[in-house]
C-alpha positions as CSV (number, residue, x, y, z in Angstrom):
1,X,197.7,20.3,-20.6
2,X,200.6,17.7,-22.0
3,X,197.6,15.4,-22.7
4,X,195.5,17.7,-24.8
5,X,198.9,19.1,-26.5
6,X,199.8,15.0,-27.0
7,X,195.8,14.6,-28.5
8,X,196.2,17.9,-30.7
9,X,199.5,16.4,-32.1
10,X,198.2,13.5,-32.9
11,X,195.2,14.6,-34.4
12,X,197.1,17.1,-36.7
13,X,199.3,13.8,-37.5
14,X,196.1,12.2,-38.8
15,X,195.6,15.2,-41.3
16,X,196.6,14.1,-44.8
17,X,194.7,17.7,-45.9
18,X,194.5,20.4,-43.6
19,X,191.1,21.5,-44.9
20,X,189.7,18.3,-44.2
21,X,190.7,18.3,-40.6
22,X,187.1,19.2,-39.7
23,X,185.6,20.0,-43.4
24,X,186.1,16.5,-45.1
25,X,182.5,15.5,-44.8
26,X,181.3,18.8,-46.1
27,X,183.5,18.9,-49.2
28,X,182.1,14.9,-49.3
29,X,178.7,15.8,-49.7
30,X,178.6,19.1,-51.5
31,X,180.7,16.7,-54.3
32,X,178.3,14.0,-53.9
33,X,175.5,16.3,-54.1
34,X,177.1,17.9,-57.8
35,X,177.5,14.5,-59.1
36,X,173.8,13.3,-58.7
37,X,172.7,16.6,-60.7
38,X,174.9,17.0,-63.0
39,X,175.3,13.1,-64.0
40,X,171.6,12.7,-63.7
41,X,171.5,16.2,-65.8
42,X,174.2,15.5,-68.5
43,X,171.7,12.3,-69.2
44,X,168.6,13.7,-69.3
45,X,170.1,16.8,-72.1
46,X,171.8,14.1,-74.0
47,X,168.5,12.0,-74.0
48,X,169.9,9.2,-72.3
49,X,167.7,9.3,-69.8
50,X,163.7,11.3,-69.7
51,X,160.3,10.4,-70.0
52,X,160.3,10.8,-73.7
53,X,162.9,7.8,-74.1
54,X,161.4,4.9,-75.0
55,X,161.5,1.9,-72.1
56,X,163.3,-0.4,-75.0
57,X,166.0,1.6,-74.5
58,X,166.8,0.7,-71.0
59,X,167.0,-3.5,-70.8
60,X,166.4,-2.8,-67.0
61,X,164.0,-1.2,-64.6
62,X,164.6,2.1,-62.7
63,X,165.6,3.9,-66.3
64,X,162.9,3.8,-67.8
65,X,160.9,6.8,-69.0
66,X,159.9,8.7,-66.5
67,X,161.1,12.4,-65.1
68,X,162.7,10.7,-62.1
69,X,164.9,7.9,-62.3
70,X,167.3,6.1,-60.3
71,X,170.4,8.2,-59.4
72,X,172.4,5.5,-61.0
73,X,171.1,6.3,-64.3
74,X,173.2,9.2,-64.7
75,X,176.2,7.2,-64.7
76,X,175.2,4.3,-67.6
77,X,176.3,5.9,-70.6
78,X,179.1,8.1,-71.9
79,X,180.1,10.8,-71.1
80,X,178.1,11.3,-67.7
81,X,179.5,8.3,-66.7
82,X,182.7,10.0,-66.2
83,X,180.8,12.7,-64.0
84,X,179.3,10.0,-61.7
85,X,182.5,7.5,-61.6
86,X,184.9,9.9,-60.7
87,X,183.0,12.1,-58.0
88,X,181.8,9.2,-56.2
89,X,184.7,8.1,-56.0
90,X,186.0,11.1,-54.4
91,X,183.2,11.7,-52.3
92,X,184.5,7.6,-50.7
93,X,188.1,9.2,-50.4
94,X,186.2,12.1,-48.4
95,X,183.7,10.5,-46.4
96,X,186.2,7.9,-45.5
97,X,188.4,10.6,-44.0
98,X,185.5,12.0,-42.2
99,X,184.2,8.3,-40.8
100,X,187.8,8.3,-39.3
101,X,187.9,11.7,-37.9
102,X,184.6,11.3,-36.3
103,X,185.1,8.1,-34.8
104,X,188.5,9.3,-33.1
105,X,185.7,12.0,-31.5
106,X,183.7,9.5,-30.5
107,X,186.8,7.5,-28.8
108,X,187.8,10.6,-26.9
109,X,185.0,12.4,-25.7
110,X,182.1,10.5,-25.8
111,X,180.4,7.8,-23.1
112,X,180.2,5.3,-26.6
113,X,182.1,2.0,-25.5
114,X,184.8,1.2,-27.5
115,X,182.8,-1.6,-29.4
116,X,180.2,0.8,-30.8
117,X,182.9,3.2,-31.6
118,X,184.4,0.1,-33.8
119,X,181.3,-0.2,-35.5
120,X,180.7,2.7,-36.3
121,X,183.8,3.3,-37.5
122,X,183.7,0.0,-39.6
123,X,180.5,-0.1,-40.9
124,X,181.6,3.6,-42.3
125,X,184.4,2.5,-43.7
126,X,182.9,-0.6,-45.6
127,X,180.1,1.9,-47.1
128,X,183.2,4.1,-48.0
129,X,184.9,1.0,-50.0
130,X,182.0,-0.1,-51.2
131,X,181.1,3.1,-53.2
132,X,184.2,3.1,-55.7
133,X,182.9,-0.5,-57.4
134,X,179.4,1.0,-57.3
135,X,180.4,3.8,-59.4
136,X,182.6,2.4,-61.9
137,X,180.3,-1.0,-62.6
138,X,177.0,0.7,-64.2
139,X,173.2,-1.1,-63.8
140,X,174.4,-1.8,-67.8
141,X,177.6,-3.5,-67.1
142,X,176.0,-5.6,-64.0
143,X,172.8,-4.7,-62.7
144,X,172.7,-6.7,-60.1
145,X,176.7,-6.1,-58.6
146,X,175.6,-2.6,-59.1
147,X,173.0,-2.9,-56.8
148,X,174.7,-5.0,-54.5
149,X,177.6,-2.7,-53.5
150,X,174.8,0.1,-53.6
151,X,173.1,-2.3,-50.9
152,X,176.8,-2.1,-49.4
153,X,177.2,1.1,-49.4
154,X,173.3,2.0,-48.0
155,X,173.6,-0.5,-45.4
156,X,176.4,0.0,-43.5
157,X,176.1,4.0,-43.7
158,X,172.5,3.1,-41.6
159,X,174.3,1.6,-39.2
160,X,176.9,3.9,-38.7
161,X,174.5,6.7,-38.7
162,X,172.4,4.8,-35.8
163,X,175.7,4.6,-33.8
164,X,176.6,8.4,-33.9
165,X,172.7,8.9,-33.2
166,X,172.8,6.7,-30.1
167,X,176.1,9.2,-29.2
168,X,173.8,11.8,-28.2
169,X,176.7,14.0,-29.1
170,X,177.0,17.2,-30.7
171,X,176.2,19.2,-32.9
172,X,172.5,19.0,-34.2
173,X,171.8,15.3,-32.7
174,X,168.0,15.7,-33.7
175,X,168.5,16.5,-37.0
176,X,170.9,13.3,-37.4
177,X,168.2,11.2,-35.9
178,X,165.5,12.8,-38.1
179,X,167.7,12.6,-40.9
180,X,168.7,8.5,-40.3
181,X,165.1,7.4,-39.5
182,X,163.6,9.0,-42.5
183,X,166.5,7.5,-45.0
184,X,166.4,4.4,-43.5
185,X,162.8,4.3,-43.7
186,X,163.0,5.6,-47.5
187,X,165.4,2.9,-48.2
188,X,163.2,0.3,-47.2
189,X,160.7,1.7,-49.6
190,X,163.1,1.8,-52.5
191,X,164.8,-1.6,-52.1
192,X,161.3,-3.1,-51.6
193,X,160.1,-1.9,-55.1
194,X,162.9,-3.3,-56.8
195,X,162.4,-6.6,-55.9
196,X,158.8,-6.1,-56.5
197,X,159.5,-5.0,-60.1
198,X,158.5,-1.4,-59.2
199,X,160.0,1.9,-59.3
200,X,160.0,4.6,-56.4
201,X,163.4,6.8,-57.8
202,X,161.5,9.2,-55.8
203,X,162.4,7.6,-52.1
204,X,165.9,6.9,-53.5
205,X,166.8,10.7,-53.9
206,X,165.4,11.7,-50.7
207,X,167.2,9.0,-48.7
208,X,170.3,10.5,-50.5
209,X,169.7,14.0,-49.6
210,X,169.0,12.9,-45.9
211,X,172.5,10.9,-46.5
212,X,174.2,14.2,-47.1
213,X,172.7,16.1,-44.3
214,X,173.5,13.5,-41.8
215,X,176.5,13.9,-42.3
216,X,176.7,17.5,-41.4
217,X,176.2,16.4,-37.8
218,X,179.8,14.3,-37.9
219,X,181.3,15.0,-34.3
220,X,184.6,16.7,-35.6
221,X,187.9,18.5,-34.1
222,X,185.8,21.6,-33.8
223,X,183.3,20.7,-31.6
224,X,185.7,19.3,-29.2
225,X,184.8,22.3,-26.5
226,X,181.7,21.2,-26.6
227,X,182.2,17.6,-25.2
228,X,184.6,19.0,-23.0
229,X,181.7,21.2,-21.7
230,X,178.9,18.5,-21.3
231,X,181.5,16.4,-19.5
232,X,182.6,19.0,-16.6
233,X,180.8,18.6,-13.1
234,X,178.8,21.6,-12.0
235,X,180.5,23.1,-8.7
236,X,178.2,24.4,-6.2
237,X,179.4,27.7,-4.7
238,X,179.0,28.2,-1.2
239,X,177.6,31.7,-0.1
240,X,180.0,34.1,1.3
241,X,181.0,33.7,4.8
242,X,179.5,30.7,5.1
């Protein structure tokens, strides 16, 4: 009992924000999820961004005209690029929290060596970081650093998300390794176009929504019982008068 007590302290000493104790990813990717739309939104009513803007007027591929573009085109010009600066870099601050909540979960309660637990907690981290320059340097100021700290942010996540898979911890396990296959898969798809001079926007947004739902299967405070469940030996009771 002085243990657990000593690992609930601890853990509420870890809490900047009480409500992201076991909600951080949640409020992470319901932001992240507002800023796609509405950025990618704002742009398309202002006519930044559509199918009826002419290609001249992106100097770059993956904004041109077409009715689905890359999420980073709603974060080129002004004023969505406010919208997709600021949240993203909010939804880092979030999912940065969560990475490190999670991976004191894994540390505690799972059979995850302590090397895979560092991975996945660094490789979450670095995707974290590597979000903020993503959304403040726009494919117009740098195409290609915004690309590469999108790479760095992608990446990294992947790997993290492999880690918790391989956990086989609570809750919904399948639907984390569903949800990492099939955006690491998509990824591959989108990456592979850009450097092929192509344009599959389409994989991109479903490799972002499978993002986001992954990480509704973080291992958090709350499902602590469970572990503590999985982990207990089964007893076998002897029959009366035995």
């Amino acid at each position: 009992q002085n243990g657990q007590k000593q690992v609930c302290s601890a853990m509420s000493s870890e809490t900047v924000v009480p409500c992201l104790q076991n909600d951080a990813h949640k409020i992470g990717a319901t932001v992240a999820i507002f800023t796609a739309v509405i950025s990618s939104s704002l742009a398309h009513y202002l006519g930044h961004i559509g199918k009826s803007v002419p290609g001249d007027y992106y100097p770059f591929r993956g904004c041109l005209g077409r009715y689905i573009q890359d999420i980073s085109c709603g974060g080129i010009y002004f004023p969505e690029r406010f919208v997709f600066a600021i949240g993203f870099t909010f939804v880092s601050l979030c999912m940065a929290h969560a990475f490190q909540k999670a991976g004191y979960i894994l540390e505690k309660y799972s059979t995850l060596s302590s090397r895979l637990v560092r991975v996945f907690r660094v490789s979450g981290l670095l995707g974290c970081f590597s979000m903020v320059p993503m959304a403040w340097i726009s494919m117009k100021m740098s195409r290609a650093i915004h690309l590469l700290f999108a790479g760095l942010t992608m990446g990294p996540w992947v790997v993290a998300f492999s880690v918790r898979c391989y956990s086989g911890c609570p809750p919904y396990h399948k639907i984390a390794v569903a949800t990492c296959i099939t955006a690491a898969v998509l990824l591959v798809v989108w990456f592979t176009a850009i450097l092929c001079g192509s344009q599959q926007s389409w994989a991109e947004w479903i490799a972002f929504f499978c993002f986001l739902l992954h990480t509704f299967t973080f291992p958090v405070p709350a499902v602590r019982p469970a572990f503590e469940r999985s982990s207990e030996p089964e007893v076998e009771l002897e029959p009366a008068g035995a």
